[in-house]
N, CA, C and O atoms as a MOPAC input file, in Angstrom:
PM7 MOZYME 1SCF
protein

 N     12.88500 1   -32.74700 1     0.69900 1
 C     12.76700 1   -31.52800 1     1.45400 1
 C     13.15000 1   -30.31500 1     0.61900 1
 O     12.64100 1   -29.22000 1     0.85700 1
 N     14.05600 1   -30.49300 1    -0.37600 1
 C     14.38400 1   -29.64800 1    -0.81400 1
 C     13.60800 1   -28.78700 1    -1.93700 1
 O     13.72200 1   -27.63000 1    -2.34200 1
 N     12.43900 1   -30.29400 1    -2.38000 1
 C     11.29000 1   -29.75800 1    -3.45900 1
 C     10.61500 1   -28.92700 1    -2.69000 1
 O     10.62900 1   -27.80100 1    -3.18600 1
 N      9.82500 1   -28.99900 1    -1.35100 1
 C      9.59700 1   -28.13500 1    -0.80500 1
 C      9.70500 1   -26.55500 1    -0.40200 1
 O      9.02800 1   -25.52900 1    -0.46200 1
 N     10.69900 1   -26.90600 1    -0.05400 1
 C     11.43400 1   -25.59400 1    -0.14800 1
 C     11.61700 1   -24.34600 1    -1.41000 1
 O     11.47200 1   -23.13500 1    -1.57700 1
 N     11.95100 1   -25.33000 1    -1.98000 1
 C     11.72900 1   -24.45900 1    -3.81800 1
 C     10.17900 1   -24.07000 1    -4.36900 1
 O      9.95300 1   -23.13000 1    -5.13100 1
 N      9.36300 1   -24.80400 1    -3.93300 1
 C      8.02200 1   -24.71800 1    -4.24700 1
 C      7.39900 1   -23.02900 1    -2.89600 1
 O      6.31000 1   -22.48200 1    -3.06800 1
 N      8.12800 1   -22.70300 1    -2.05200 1
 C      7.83600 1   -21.54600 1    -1.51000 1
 C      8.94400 1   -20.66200 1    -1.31500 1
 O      9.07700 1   -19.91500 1    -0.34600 1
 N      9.88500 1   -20.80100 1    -2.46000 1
 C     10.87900 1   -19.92400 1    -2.54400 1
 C     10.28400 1   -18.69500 1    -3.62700 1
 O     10.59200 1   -17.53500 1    -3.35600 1
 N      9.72900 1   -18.87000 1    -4.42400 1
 C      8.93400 1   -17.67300 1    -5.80700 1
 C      8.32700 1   -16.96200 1    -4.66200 1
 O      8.68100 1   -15.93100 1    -4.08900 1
 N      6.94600 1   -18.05900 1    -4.38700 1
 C      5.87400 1   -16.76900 1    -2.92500 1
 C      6.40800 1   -16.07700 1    -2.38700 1
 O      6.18100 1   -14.87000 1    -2.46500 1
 N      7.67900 1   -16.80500 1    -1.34400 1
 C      8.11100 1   -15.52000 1    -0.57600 1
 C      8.94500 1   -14.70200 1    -1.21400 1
 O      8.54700 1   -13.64700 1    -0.71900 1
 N      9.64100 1   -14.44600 1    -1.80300 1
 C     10.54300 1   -13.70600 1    -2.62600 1
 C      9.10100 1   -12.40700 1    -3.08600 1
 O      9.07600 1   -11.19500 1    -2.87300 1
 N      8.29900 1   -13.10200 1    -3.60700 1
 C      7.25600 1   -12.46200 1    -4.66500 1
 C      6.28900 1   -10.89300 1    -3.16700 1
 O      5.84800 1    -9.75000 1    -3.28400 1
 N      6.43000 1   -11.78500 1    -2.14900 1
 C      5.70900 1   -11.49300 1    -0.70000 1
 C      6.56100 1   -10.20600 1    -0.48000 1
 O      6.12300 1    -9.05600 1    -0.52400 1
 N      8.09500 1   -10.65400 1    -0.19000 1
 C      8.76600 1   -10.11300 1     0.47000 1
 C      8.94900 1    -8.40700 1    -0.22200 1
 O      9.09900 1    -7.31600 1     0.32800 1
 N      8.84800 1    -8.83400 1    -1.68600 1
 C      9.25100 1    -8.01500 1    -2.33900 1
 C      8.21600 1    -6.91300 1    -2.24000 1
 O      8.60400 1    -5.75200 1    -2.11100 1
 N      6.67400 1    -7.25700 1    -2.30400 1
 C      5.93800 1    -6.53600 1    -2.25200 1
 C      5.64300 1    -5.61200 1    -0.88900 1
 O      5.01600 1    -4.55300 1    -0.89100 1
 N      6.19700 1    -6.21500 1     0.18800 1
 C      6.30600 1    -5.52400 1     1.41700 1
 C      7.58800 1    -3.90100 1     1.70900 1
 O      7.60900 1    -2.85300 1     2.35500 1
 N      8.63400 1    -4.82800 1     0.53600 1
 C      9.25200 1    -3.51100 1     0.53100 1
 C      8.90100 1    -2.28100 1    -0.62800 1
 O      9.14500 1    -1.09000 1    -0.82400 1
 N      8.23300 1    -3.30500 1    -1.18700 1
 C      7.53000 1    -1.78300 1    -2.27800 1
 C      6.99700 1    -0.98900 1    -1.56900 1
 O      7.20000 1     0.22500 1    -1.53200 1
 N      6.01100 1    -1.83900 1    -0.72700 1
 C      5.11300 1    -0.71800 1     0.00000 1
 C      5.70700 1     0.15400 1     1.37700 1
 O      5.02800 1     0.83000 1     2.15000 1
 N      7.13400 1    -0.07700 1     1.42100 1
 C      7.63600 1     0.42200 1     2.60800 1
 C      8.36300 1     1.59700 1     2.04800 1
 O      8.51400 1     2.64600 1     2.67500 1
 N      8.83500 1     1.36600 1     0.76800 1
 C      9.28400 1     2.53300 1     0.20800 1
 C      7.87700 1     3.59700 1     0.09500 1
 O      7.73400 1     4.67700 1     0.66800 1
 N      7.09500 1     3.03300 1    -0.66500 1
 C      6.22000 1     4.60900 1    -1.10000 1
 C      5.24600 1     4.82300 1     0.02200 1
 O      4.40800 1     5.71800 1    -0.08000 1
 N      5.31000 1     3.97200 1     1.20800 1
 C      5.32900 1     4.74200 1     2.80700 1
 C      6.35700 1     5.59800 1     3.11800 1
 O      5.90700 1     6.67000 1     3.52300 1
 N      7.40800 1     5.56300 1     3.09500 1
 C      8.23700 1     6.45000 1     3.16600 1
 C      8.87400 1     7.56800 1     2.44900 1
 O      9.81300 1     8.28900 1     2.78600 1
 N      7.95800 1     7.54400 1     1.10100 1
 C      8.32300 1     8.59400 1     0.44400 1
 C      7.15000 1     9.54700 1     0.73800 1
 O      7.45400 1    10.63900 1     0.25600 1
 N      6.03700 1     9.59700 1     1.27500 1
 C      4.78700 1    10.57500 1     2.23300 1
 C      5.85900 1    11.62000 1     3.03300 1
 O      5.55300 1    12.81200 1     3.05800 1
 N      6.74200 1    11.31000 1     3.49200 1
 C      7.45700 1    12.20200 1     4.77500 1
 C      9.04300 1    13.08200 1     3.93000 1
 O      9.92400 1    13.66200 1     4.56500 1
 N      8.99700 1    12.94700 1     2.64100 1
 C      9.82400 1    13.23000 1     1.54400 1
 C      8.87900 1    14.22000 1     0.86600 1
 O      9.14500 1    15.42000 1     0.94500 1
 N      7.83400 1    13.82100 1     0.22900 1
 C      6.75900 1    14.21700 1    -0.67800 1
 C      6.31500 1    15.63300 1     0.15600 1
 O      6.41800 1    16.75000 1    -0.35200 1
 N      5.84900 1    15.40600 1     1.40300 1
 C      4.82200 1    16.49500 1     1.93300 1
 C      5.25900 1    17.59800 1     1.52200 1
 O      4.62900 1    18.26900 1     0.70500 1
 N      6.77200 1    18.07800 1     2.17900 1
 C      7.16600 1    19.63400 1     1.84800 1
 C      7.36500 1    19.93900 1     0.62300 1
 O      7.79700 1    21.09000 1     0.54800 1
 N      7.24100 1    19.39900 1    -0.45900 1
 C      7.04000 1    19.77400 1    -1.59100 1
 C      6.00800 1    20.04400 1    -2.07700 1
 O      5.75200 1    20.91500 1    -2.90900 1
 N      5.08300 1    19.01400 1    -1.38400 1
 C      3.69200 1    19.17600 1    -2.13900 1
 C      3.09100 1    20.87500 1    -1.22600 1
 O      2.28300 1    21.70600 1    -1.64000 1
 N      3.71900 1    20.86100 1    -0.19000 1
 C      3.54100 1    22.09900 1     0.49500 1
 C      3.82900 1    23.19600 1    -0.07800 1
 O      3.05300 1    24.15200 1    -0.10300 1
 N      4.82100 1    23.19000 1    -0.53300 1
 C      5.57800 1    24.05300 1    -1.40500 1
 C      5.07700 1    24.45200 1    -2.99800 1
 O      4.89400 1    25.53300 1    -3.55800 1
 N      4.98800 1    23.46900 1    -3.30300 1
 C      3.75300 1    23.62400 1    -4.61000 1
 C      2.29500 1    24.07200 1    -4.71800 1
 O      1.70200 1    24.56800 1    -5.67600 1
 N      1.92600 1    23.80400 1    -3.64000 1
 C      0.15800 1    23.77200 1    -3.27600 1
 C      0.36800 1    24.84200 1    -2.45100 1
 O     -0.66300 1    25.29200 1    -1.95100 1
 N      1.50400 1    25.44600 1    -2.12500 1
 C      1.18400 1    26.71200 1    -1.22700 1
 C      0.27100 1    26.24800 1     0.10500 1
 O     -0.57000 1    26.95000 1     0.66600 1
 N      0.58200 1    25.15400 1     0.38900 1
 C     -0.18900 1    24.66100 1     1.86300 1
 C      0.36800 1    25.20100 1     3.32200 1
 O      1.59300 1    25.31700 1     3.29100 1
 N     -0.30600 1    25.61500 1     4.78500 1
 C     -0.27500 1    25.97500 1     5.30300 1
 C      0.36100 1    24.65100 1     6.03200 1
 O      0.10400 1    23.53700 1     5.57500 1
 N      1.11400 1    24.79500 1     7.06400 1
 C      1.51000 1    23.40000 1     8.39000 1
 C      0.29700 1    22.22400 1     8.41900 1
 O      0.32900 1    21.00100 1     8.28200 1
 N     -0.87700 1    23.27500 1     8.68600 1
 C     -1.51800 1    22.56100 1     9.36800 1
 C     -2.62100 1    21.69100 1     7.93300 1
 O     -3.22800 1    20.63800 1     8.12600 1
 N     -2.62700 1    22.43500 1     6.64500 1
 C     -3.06100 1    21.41900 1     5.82100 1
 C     -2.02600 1    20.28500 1     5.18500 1
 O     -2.20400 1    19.46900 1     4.28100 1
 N     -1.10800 1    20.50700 1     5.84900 1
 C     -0.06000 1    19.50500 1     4.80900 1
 C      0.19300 1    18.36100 1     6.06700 1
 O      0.77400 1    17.27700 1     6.01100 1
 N     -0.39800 1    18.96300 1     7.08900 1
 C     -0.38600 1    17.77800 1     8.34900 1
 C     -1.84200 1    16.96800 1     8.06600 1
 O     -1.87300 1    15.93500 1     8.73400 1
 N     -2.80600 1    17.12800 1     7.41800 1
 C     -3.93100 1    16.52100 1     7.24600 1
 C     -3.80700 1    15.55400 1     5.68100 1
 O     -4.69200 1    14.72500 1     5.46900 1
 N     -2.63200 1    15.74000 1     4.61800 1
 C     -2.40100 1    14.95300 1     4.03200 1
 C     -1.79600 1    13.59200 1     4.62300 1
 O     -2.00600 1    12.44700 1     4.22300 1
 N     -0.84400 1    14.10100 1     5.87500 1
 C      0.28200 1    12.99900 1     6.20200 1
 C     -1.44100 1    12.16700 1     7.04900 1
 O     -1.70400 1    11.01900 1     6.69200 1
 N     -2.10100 1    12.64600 1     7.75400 1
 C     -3.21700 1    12.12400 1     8.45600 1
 C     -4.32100 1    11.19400 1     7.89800 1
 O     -4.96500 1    10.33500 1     8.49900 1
 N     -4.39900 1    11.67200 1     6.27600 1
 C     -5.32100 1    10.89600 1     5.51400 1
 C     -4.34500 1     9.74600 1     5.22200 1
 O     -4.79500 1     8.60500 1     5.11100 1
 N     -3.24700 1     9.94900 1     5.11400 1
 C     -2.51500 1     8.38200 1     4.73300 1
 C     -2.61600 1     7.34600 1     5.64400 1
 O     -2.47200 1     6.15300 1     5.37800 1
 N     -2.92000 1     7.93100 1     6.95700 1
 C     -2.59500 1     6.68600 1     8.40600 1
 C     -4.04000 1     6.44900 1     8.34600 1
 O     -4.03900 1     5.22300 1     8.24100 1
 N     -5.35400 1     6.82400 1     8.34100 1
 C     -6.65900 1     7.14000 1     8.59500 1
 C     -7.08000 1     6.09100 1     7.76100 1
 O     -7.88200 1     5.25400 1     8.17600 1
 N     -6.28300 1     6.03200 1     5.81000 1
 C     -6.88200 1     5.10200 1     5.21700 1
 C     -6.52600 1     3.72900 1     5.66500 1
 O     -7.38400 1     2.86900 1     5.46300 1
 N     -5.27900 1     3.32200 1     6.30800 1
 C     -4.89500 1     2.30300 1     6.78400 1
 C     -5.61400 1     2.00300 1     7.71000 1
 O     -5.94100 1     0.83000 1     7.52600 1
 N     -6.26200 1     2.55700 1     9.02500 1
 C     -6.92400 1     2.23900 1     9.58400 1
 C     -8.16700 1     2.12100 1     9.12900 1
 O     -8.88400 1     1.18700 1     9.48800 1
 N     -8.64100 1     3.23300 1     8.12500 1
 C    -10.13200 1     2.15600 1     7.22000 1
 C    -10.33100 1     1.49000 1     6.77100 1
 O    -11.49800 1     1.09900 1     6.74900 1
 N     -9.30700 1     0.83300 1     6.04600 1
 C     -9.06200 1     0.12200 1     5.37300 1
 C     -8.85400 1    -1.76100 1     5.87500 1
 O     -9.04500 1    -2.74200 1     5.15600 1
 N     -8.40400 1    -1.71700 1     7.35500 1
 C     -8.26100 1    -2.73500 1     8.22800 1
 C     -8.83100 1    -3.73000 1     7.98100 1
 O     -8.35400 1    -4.84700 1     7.77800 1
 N    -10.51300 1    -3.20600 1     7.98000 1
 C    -11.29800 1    -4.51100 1     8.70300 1
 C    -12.22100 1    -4.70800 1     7.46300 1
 O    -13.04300 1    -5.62500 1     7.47700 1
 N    -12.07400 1    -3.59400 1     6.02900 1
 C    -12.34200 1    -4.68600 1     4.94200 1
 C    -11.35400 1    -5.69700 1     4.68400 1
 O    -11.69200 1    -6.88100 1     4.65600 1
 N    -10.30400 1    -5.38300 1     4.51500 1
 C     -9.52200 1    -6.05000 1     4.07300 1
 C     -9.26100 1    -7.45000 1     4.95700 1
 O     -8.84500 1    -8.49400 1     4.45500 1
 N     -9.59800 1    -7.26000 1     6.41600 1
 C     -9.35900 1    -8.51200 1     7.19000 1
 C    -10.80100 1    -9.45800 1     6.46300 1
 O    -10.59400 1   -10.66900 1     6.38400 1
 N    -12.03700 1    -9.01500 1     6.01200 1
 C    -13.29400 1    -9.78400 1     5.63300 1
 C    -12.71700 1   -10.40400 1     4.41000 1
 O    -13.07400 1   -11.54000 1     4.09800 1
 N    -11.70800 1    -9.63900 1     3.57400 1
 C    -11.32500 1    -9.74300 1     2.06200 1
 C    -10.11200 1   -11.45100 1     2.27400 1
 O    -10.09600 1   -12.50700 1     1.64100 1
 N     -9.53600 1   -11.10100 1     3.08700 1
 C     -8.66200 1   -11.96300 1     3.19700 1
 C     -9.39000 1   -13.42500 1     4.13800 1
 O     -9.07500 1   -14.59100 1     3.90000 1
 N    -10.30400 1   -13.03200 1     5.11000 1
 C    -11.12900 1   -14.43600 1     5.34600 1
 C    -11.92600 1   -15.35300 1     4.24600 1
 O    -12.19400 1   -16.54600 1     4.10300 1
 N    -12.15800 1   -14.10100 1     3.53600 1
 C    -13.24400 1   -14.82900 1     2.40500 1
 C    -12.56100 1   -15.37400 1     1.53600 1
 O    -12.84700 1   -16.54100 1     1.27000 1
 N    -11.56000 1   -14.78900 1     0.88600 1
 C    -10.61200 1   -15.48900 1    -0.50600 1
 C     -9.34900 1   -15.65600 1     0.19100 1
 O     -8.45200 1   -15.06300 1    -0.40800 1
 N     -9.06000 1   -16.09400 1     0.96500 1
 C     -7.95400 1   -16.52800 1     1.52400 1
 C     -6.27900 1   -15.51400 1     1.29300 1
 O     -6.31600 1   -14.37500 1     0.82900 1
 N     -5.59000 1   -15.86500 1     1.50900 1
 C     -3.90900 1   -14.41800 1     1.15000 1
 C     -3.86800 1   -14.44000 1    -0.26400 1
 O     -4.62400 1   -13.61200 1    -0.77300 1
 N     -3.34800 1   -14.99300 1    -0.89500 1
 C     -2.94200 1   -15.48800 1    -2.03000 1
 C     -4.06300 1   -14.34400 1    -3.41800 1
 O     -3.66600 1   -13.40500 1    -4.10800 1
 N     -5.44000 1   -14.96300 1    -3.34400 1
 C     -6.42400 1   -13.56800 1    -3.71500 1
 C     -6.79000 1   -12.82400 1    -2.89500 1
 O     -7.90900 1   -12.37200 1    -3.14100 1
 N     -6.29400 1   -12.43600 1    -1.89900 1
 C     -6.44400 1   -11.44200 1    -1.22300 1
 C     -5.10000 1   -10.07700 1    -1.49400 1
 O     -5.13500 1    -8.85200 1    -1.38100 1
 N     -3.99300 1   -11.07900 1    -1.89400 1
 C     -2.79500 1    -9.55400 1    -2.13800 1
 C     -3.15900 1    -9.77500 1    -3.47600 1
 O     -3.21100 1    -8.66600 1    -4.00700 1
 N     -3.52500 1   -10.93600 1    -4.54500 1
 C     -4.10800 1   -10.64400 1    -5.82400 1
 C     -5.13800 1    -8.83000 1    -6.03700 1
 O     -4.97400 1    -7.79800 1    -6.68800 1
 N     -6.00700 1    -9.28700 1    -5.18700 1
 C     -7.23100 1    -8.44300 1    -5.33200 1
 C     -6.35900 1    -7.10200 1    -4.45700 1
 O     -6.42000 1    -6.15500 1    -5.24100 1
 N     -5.79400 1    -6.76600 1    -3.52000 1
 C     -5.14500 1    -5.61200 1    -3.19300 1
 C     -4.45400 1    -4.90900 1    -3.88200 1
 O     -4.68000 1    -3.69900 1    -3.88500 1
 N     -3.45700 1    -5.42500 1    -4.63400 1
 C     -2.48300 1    -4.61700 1    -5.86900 1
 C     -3.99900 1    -4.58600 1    -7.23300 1
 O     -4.11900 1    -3.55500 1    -7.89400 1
 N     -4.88700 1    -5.64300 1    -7.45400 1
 C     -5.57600 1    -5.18000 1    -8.77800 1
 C     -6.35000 1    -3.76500 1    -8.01200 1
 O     -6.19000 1    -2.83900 1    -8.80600 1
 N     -6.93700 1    -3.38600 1    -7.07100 1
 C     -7.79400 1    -2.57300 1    -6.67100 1
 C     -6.64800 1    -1.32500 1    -6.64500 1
 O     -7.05800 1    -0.22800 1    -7.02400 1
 N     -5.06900 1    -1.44600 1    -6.17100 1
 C     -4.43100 1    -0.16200 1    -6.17100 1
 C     -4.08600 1     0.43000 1    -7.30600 1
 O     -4.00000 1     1.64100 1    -7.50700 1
 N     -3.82000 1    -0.74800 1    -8.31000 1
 C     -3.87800 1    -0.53600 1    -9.67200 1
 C     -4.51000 1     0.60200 1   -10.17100 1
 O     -4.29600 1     1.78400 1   -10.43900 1
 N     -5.41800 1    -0.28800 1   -10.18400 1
 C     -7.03600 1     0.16600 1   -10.76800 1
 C     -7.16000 1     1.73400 1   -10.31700 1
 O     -7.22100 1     2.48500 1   -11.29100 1
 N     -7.21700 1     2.49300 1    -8.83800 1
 C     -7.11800 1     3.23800 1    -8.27700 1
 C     -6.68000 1     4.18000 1    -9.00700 1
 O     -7.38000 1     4.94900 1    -9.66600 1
 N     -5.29300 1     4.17600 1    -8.92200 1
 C     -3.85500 1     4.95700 1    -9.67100 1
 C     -4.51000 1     5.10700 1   -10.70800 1
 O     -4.90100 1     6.26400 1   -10.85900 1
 N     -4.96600 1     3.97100 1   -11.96900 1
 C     -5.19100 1     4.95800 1   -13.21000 1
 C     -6.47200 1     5.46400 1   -13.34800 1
 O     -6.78600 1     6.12300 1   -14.33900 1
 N     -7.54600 1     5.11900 1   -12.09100 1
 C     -8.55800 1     6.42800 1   -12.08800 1
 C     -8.12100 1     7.82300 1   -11.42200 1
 O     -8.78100 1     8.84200 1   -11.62900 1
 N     -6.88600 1     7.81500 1   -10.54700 1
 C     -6.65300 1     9.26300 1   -10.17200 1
 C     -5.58000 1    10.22600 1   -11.25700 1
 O     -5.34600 1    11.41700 1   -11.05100 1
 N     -4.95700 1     9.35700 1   -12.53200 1
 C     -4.28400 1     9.81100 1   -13.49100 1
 C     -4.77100 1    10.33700 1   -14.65200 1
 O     -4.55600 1     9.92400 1   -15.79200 1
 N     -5.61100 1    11.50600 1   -14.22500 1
 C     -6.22400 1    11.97500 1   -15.31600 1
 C     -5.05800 1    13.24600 1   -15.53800 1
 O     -5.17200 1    14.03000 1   -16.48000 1

């Protein structure tokens, strides 16, 4: 029982960890805005349409990702999620 156990101790650790990554730089959006307000000289109501595009992509994002994860199962499915955010990031780092 105990091989068991060790054999899904890495995954979840590896899982868990990635859930709080993404809970942090969710929560740094509500940190970020008034600065970026402040920098960009943004009005209330455009710096309320940044915080809006962040929830909007999650909800677009839903029901590929539910096809992504039927088809290649979890495992390449958070594979292929972090390579695609990756990937993302160093096309918006110009």
């Amino acid at each position: 029982m105990t091989k068991t156990k060790n054999n899904y101790l890495l995954p979840f650790i590896l899982v868990t960890s990635l859930f709080f990554l993404w809970g942090i730089a969710n929560n740094l959006n509500g940190i970020l805005i008034p600065h970026l307000r402040k920098a960009l000289q943004l009005s209330n109501m455009q710096s309320t349409f940044v915080d809006t595009a962040v929830y909007l992509a999650y909800f677009l994002a839903a029901i590929p990702a539910g096809i992504n994860l039927k088809k290649f199962g979890y495992k390449k499915g958070i594979i292929n999620t972090k390579y695609f955010s990756w990937d993302s990031s160093l096309s918006d780092a110009d």
